[in-house]
C-alpha positions as CSV (number, residue, x, y, z in Angstrom):
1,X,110.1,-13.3,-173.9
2,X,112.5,-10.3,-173.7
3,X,114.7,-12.1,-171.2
4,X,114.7,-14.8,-173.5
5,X,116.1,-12.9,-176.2
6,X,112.9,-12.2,-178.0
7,X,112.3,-9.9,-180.2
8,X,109.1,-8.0,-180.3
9,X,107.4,-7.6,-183.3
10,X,104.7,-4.1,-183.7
11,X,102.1,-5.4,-185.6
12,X,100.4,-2.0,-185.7
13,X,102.8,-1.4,-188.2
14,X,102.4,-3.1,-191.6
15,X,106.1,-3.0,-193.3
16,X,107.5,-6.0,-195.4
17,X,107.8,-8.8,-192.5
18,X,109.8,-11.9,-193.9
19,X,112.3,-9.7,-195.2
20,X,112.9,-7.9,-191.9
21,X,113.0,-11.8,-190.4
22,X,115.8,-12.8,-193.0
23,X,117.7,-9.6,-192.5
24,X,117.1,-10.2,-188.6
25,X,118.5,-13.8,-189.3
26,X,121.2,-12.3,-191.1
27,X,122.6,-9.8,-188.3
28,X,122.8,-12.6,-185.7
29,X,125.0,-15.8,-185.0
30,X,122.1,-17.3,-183.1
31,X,117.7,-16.8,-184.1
32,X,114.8,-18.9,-182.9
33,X,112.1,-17.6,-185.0
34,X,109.2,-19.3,-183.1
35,X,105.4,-19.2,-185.5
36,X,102.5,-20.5,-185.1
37,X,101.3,-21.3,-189.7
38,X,97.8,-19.8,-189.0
39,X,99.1,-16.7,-188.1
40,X,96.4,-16.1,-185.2
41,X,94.4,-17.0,-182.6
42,X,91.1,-17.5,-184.4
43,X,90.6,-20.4,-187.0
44,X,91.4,-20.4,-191.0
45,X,91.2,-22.8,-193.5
46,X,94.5,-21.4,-194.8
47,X,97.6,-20.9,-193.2
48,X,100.1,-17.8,-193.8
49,X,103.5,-18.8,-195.9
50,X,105.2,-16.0,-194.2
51,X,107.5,-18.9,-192.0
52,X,108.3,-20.7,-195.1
53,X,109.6,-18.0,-197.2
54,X,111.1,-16.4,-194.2
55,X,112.6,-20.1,-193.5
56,X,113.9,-20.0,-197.4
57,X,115.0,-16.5,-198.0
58,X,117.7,-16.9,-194.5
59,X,118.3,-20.5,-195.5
60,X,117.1,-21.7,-192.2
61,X,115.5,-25.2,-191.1
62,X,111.8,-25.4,-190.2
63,X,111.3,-27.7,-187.0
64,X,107.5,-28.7,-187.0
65,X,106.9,-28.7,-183.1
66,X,103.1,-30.2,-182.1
67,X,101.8,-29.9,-178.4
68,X,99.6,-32.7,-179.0
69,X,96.7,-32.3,-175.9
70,X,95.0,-35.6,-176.6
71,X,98.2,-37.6,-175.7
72,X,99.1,-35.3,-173.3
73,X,103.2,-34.9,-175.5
74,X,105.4,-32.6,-177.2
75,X,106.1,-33.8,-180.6
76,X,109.1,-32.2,-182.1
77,X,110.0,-33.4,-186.2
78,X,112.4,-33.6,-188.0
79,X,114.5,-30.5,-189.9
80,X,114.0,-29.7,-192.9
81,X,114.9,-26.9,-195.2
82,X,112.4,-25.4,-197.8
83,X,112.7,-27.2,-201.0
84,X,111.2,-23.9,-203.6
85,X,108.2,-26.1,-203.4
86,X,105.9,-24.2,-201.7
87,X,102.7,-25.9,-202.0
88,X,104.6,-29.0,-201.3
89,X,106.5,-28.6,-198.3
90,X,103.8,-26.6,-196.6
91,X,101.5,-30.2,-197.6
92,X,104.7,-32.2,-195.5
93,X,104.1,-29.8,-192.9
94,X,100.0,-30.2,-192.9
95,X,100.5,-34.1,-192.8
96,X,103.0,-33.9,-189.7
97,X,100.3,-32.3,-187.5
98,X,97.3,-34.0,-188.6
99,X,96.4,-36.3,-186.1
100,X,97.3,-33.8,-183.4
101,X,94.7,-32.8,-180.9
102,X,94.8,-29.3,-179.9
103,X,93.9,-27.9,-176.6
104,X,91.7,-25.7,-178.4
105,X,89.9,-28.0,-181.7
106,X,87.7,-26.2,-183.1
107,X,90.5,-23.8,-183.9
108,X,92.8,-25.9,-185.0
109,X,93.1,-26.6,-188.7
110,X,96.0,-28.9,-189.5
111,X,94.9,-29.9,-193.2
């Protein structure tokens, strides 16, 4: 991801993460900040908020991106900037990948 422009992230560290994304936003012209809401490889019931406030506090727009296994697409919605509303937005964002079959199910939970 390097050669991409990535930048790593040390998560042996623990240090105050959304604002080091929103000053990271900040210092550059350019960011893809690329998440995944569940915040791991293993399955929750919840998913982190770290995206959205990150999303909120640089004044960024989320793109919901689905790779959708079952029909075999790449489903890419629509921008949106956080509203405040937590609990809501994050529900908009829930809805736009239920429905979506992941290549790994039983890890995969959307709402």
């Amino acid at each position: 991801m390097r050669w991409l422009g990535g930048i790593p992230v040390d998560r042996s560290v623990s240090r105050d993460r959304v604002t080091e994304m929103i000053d990271t936003f900040r210092a550059h012209d350019r960011l893809v900040f690329v998440f995944t809401p569940e915040g791991t490889r293993k399955r929750v019931t919840e998913w982190k908020t770290g995206f959205y406030h990150v999303a909120a506090g640089a004044g960024v727009p989320i793109v919901p991106v689905a790779f959708d296994y079952g029909k075999k697409a790449v489903i890419i919605g629509p921008p949106f900037y956080a509203t405040g509303d937590a609990v809501g937005d994050i529900a908009f964002l829930r809805r736009f990948y239920s429905g979506v079959t992941a290549k790994r199910p039983e890890n995969f939970a959307p709402g």
